[in-house]
C-alpha positions as CSV (number, residue, x, y, z in Angstrom):
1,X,77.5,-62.2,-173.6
2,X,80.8,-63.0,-172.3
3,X,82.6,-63.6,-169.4
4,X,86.4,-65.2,-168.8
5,X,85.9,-67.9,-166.4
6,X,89.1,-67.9,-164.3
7,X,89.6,-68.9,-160.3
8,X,91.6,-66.3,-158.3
9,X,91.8,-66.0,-154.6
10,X,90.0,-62.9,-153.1
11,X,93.0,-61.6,-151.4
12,X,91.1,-59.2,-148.5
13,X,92.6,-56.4,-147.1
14,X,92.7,-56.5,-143.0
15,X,90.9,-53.3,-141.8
16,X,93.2,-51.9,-139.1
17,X,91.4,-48.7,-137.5
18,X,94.7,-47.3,-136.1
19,X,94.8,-44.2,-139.0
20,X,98.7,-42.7,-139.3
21,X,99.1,-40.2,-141.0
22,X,102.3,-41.1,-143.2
23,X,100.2,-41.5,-146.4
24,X,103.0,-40.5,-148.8
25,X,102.2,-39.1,-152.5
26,X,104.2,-38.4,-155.3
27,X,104.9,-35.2,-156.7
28,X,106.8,-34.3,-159.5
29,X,109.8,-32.6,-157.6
30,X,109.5,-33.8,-154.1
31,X,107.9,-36.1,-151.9
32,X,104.6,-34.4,-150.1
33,X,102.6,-35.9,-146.9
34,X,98.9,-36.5,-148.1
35,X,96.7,-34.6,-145.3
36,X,93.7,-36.5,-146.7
37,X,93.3,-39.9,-145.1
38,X,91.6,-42.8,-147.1
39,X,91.6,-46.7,-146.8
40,X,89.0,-49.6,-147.3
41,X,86.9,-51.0,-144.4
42,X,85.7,-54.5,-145.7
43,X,86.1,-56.5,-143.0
44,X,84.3,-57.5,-140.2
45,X,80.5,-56.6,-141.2
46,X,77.7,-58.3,-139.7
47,X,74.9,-59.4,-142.6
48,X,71.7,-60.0,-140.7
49,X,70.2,-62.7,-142.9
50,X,66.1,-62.2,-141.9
51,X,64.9,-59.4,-144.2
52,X,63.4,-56.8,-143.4
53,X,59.6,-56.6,-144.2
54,X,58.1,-53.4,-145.8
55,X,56.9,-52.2,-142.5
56,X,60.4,-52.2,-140.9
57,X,63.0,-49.9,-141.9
58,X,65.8,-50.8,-139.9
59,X,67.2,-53.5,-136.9
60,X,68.3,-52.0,-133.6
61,X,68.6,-55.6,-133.0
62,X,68.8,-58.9,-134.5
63,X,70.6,-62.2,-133.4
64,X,70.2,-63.5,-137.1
65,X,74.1,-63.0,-138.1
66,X,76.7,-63.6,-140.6
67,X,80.2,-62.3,-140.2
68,X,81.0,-61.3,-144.2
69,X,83.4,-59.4,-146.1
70,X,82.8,-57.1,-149.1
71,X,81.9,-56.9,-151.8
72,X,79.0,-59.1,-150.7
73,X,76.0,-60.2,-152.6
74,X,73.1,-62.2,-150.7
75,X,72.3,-63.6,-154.4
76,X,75.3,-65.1,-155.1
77,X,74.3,-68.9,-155.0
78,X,70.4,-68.5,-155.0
79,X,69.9,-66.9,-158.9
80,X,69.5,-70.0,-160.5
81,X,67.1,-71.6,-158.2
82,X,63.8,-69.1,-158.8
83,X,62.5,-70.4,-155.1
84,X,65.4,-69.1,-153.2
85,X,66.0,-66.1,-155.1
86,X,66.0,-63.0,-152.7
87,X,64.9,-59.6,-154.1
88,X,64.3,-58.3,-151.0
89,X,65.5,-55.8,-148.0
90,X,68.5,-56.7,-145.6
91,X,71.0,-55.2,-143.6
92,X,74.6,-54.8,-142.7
93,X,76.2,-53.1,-139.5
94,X,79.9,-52.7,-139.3
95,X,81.6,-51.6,-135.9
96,X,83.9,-48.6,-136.6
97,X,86.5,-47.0,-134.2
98,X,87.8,-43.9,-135.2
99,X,91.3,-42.2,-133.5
100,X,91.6,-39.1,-131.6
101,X,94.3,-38.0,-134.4
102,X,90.9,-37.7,-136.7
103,X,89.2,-34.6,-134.4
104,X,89.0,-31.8,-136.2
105,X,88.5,-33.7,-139.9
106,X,85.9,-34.2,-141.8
107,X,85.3,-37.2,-142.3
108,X,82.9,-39.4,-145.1
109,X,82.2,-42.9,-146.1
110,X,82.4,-43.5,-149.8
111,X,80.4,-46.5,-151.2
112,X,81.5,-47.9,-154.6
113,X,78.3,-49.5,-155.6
114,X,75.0,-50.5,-153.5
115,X,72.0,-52.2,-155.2
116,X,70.4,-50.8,-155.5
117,X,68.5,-48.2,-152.6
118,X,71.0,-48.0,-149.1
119,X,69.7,-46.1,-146.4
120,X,72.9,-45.2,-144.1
121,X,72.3,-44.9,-140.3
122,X,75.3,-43.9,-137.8
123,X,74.5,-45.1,-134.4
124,X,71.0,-45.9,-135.2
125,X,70.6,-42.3,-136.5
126,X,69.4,-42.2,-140.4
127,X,71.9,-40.0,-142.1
128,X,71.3,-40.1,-145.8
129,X,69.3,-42.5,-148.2
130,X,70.8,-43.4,-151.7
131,X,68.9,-44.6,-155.1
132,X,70.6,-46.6,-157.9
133,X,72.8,-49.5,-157.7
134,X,75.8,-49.1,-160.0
135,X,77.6,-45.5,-159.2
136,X,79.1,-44.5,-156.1
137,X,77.8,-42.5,-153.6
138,X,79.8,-40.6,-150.6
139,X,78.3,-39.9,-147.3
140,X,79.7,-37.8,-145.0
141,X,79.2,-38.6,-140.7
142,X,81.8,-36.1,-139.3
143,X,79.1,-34.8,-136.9
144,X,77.4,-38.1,-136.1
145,X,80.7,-40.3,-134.7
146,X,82.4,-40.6,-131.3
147,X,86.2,-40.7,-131.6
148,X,88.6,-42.2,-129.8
149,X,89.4,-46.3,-127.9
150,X,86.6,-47.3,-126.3
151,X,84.2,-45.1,-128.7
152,X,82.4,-47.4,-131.1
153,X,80.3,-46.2,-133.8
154,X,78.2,-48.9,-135.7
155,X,77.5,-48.7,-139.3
156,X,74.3,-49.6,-140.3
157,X,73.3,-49.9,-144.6
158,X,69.6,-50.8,-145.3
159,X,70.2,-52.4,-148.5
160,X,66.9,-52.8,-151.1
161,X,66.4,-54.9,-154.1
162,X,62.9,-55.1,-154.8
163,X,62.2,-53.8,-157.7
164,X,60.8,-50.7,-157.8
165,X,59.6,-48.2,-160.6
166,X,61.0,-45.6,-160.4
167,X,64.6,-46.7,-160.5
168,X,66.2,-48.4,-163.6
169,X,66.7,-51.0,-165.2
170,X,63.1,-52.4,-165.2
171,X,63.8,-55.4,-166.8
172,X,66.6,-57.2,-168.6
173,X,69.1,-59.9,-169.2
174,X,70.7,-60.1,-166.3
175,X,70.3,-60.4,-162.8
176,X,69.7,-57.9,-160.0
177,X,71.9,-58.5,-157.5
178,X,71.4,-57.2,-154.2
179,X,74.0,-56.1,-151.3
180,X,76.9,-54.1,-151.0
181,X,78.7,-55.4,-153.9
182,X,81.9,-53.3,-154.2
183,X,84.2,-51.4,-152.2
184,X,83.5,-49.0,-149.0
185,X,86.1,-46.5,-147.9
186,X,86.6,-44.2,-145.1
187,X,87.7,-40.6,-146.0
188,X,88.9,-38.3,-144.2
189,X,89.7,-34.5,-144.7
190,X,90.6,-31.2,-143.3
191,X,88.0,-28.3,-143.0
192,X,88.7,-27.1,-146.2
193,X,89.0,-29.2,-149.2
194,X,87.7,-30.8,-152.4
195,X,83.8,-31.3,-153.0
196,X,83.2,-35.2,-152.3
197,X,79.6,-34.3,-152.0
198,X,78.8,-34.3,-156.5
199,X,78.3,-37.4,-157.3
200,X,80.9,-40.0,-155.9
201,X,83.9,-37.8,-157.6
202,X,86.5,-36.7,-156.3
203,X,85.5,-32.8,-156.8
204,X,88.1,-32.7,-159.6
205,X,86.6,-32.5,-163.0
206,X,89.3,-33.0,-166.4
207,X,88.7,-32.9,-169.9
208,X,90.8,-32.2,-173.1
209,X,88.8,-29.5,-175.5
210,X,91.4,-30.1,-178.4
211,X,93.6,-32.4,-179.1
212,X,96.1,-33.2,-182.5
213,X,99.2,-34.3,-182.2
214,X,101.1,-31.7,-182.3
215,X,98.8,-29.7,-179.5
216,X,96.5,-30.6,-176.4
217,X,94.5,-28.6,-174.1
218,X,93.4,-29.7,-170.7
219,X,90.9,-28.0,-169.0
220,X,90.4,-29.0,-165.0
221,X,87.3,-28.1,-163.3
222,X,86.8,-28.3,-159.7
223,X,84.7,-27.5,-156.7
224,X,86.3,-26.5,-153.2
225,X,84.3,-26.6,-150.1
226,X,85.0,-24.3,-146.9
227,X,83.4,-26.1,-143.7
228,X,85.2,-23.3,-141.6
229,X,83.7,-20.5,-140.1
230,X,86.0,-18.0,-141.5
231,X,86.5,-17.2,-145.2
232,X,89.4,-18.9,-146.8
233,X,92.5,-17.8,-149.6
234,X,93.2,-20.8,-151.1
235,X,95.5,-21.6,-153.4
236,X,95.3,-24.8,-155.9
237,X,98.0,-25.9,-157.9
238,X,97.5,-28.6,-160.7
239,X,100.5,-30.4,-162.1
240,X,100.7,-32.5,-164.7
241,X,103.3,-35.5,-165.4
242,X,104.1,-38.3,-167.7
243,X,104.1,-42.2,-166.6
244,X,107.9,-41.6,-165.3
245,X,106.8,-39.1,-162.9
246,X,108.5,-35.8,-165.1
247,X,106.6,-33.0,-164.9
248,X,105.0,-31.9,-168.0
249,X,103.0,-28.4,-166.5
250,X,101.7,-26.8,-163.7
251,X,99.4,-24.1,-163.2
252,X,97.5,-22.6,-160.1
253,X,94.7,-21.0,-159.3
254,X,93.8,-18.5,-156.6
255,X,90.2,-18.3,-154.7
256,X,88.5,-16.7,-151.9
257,X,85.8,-18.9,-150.4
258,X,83.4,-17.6,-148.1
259,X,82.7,-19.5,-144.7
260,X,80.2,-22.8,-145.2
261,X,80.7,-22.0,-149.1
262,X,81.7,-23.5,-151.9
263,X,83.4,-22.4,-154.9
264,X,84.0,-23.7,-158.4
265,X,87.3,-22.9,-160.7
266,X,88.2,-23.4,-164.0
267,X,91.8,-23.6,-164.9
268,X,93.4,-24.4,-168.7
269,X,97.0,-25.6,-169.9
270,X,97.9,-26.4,-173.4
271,X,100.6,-29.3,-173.8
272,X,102.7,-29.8,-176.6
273,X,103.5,-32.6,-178.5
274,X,101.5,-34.7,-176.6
275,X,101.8,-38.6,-176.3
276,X,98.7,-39.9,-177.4
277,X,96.5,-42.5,-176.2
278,X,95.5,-45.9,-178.1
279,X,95.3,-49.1,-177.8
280,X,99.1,-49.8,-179.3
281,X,100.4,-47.2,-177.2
282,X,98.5,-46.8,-174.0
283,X,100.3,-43.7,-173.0
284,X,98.5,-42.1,-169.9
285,X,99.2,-38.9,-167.8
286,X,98.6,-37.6,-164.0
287,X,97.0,-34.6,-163.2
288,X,97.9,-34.0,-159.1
289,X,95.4,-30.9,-157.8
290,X,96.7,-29.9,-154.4
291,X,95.0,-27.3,-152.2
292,X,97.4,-25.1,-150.5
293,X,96.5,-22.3,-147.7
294,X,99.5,-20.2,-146.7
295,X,101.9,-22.3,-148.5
296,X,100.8,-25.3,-146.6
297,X,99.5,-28.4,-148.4
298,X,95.8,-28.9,-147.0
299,X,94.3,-31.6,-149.4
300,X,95.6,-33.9,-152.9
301,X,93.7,-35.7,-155.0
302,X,95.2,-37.4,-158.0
303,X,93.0,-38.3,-161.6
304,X,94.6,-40.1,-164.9
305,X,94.7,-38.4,-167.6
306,X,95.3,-39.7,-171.7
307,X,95.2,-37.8,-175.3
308,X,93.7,-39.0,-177.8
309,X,90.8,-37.6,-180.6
310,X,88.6,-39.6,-182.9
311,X,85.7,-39.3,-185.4
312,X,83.1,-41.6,-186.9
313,X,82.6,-42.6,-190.5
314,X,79.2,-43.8,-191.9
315,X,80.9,-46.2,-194.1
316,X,84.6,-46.5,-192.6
317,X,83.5,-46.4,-188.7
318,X,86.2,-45.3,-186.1
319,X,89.2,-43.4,-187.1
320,X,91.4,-42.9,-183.6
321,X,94.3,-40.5,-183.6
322,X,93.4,-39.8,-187.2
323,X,94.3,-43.2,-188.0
324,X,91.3,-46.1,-188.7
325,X,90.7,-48.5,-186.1
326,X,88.7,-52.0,-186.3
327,X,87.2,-52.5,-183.1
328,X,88.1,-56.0,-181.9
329,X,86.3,-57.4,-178.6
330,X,84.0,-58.7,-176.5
331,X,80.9,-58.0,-174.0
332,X,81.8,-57.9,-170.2
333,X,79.3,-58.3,-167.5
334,X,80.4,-57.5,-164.1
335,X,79.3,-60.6,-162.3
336,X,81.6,-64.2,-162.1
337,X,81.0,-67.9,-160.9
338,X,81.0,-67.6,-157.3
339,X,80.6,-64.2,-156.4
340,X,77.7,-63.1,-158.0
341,X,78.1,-59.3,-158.6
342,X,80.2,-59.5,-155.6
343,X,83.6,-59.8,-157.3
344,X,87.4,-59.1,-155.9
345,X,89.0,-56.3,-158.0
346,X,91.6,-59.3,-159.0
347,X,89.0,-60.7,-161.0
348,X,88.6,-58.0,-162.6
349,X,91.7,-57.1,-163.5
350,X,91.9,-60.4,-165.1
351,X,89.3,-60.4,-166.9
352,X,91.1,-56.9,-169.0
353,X,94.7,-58.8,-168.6
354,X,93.2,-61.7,-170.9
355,X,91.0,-59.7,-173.1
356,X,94.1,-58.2,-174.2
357,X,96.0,-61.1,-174.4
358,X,93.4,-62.6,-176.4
359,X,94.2,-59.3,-179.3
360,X,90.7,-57.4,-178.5
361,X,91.1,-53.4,-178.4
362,X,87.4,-53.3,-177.3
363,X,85.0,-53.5,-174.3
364,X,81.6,-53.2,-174.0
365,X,80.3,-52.5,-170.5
366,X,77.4,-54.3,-170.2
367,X,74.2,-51.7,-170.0
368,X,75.5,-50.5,-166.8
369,X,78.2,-48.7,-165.5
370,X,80.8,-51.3,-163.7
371,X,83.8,-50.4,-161.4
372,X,86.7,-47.2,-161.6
373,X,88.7,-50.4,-161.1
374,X,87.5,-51.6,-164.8
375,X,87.5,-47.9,-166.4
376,X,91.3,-47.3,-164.9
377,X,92.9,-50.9,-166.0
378,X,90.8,-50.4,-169.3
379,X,93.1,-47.0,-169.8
380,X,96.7,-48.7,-168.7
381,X,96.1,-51.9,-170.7
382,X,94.7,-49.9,-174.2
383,X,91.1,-50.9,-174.3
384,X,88.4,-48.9,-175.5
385,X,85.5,-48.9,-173.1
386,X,81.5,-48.6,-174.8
387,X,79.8,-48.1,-171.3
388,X,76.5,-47.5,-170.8
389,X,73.9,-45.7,-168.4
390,X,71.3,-48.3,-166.6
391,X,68.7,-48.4,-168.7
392,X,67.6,-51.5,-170.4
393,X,64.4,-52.4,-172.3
394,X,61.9,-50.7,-170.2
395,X,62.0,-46.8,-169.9
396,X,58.9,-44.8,-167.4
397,X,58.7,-41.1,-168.7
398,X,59.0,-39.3,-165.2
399,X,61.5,-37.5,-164.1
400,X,62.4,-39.0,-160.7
401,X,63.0,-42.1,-163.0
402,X,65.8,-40.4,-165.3
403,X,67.4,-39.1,-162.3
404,X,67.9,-42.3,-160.7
């Protein structure tokens, strides 16, 4: 098992909690204000360090407190000493003020990674409870927050440990960390927009049916909720562009959506002579999917995008882009010296910086899914990522543990 050892400073954002609104995106032929709002809110949380017993579920109140930023870990020093080591229940409360411009959105936290149950309270009210501690999870608490100065809304995260069952991994050779170990985000967005609720995506779904080299095919999926109470003719528009910002395609699609409702579409584009992906020639793509209603840009989201097919040989192995490939590389688990699990997205962007350095084309993730942070470098630097679902050594036969 491997890990690059390497000291780095963990450069922290300041959370300022005046929003603007001039969050400018690219598009291919002009510049386009973003309606949706996003930024990280790491700073300033309060870690009550007495834990919760089993009894208690929450803390209206507790003196017990360390000012901490995240990602945060409680395990970070104590998981070589077996007497300290903490699997165990504790919380974190974050004061949040939201401004007036935000009435009328919808607005959502999104949680990169908890381990591994959260229970979310806003204002002491429990909104939504979360199991597994290595995907991300998004929230939404438009109609459980006061806006405005003078408004504060406190952010409360039961976070669990203890092991438990019905959630994997069981066992295995690693440690369990607990805590809110990468990055929170607020979100916010107008009534109508894309699905944040599937998952932790982004509502936006892409894949490539066929690829060769003288062809591709993209397919984007996506699901487009209406939180209005009148029914909706949307538009969405995907566009397509290379790493200079050229547009490559565009195509749209058109949908009525029924008030409260959701709707799914499915929308195709073949791309010619495609620049392929591997781990010589990292060539990547963007696929932009805006939501338009009467010509007027309502939401954006943007996903990578990168070309490539491959096969497997008994005897040879990989063949990538029709071409063999040796896989040269290296284990990565996601914790470091220090932080515990807990670990600044520098870090981790070093780790990929020197894998490659040191001439590996491969990374395997561990038994776990790590950070979009890991996945996204992975794709820019040209490594090819084995990663995993959490299950290690110990598997229970019931269905409330697969779908955790």
């Amino acid at each position: 098992m491997t890990n690059y050892k390497f000291i780095s400073n963990n450069i922290r954002n300041s959370l300022v909690l005046f929003l603007s609104f001039i969050i400018i995106s690219c598009s291919p032929n002009k510049e386009k204000q973003n309606p949706r709002v996003e930024f990280k809110i790491n700073d300033d949380w309060e870690f009550i360090t007495e834990e919760l017993t089993a009894e208690q579920s929450f803390w209206k109140e507790n003196e017990n407190v360390e000012i901490v930023s995240l990602p945060h870990t409680w395990n970070k020093n104590d998981l070589l000493d077996s007497s300290t080591y903490k699997r165990a229940k504790f919380q974190y409360n974050k004061k949040l003020i939201l401004d007036n411009k935000l009435i009328g959105k919808r607005v959502f936290l999104y949680f990169e990674a908890v381990n591994q149950i959260a229970d979310i309270y806003i204002n002491s009210k429990f909104i939504q409870q979360h199991k597994g501690g290595y995907n991300a999870f998004t929230v939404e608490i438009t109609d459980n927050v006061l806006f405005g100065n003078g408004n504060d809304n406190i952010i409360s995260v039961v976070v669990d440990n203890q092991h438990n069952k019905n959630i994997p991994p069981l066992s295995a050779d690693f440690n369990f960390y607990g805590g809110i170990y990468r990055d929170v985000w607020l979100i916010a967005t107008n009534q109508a927009h894309f699905s944040l609720s599937k998952f932790g995506s982004k509502g936006i779904y892409i894949s490539t049916p066929k690829v060769t080299e003288s062809e591709a095919s993209v397919q984007v999926k996506g699901i487009i909720k209406n939180q209005t109470d009148s029914q909706k003719e949307l538009i969405v528009v995907n566009t397509i562009t290379d790493k200079n910002g050229k547009e490559i395609a565009s195509f749209e699609t058109k949908l009525n959506i029924n008030a409260h409702e959701e709707a799914n579409f499915t929308a195709s584009e073949n791309i010619e002579k495609p620049k392929l992906w591997s781990p010589n020639e990292p060539n990547l793509y963007t696929v932009y999917s805006e939501l338009f209603e009467n010509g007027k840009l309502i939401d954006k989201v943007a996903n990578p995008l990168g070309f490539r097919f491959y096969s497997f040989d008994a005897q040879k192995g990989l063949f990538l882009n029709g071409k063999h490939i040796k896989l040269m590389g290296s284990n990565r688990h996601q914790d470091f010296t220090d932080f515990g699990s807990a670990v600044p997205d520098s870090i981790r962007i070093l780790d990929l910086k020197n894998a490659k350095k040191a001439g590996f084309n491969f990374i395997r993730l561990a038994h776990y899914p790590q950070s979009s942070i890991v996945l996204n470098k992975a794709d820019e630097l040209g490594l090819i990522i084995w990663e995993e679902i959490l299950i290690s050594i110990t598997i229970i036969p019931l269905f409330y543990f697969g779908d955790t």
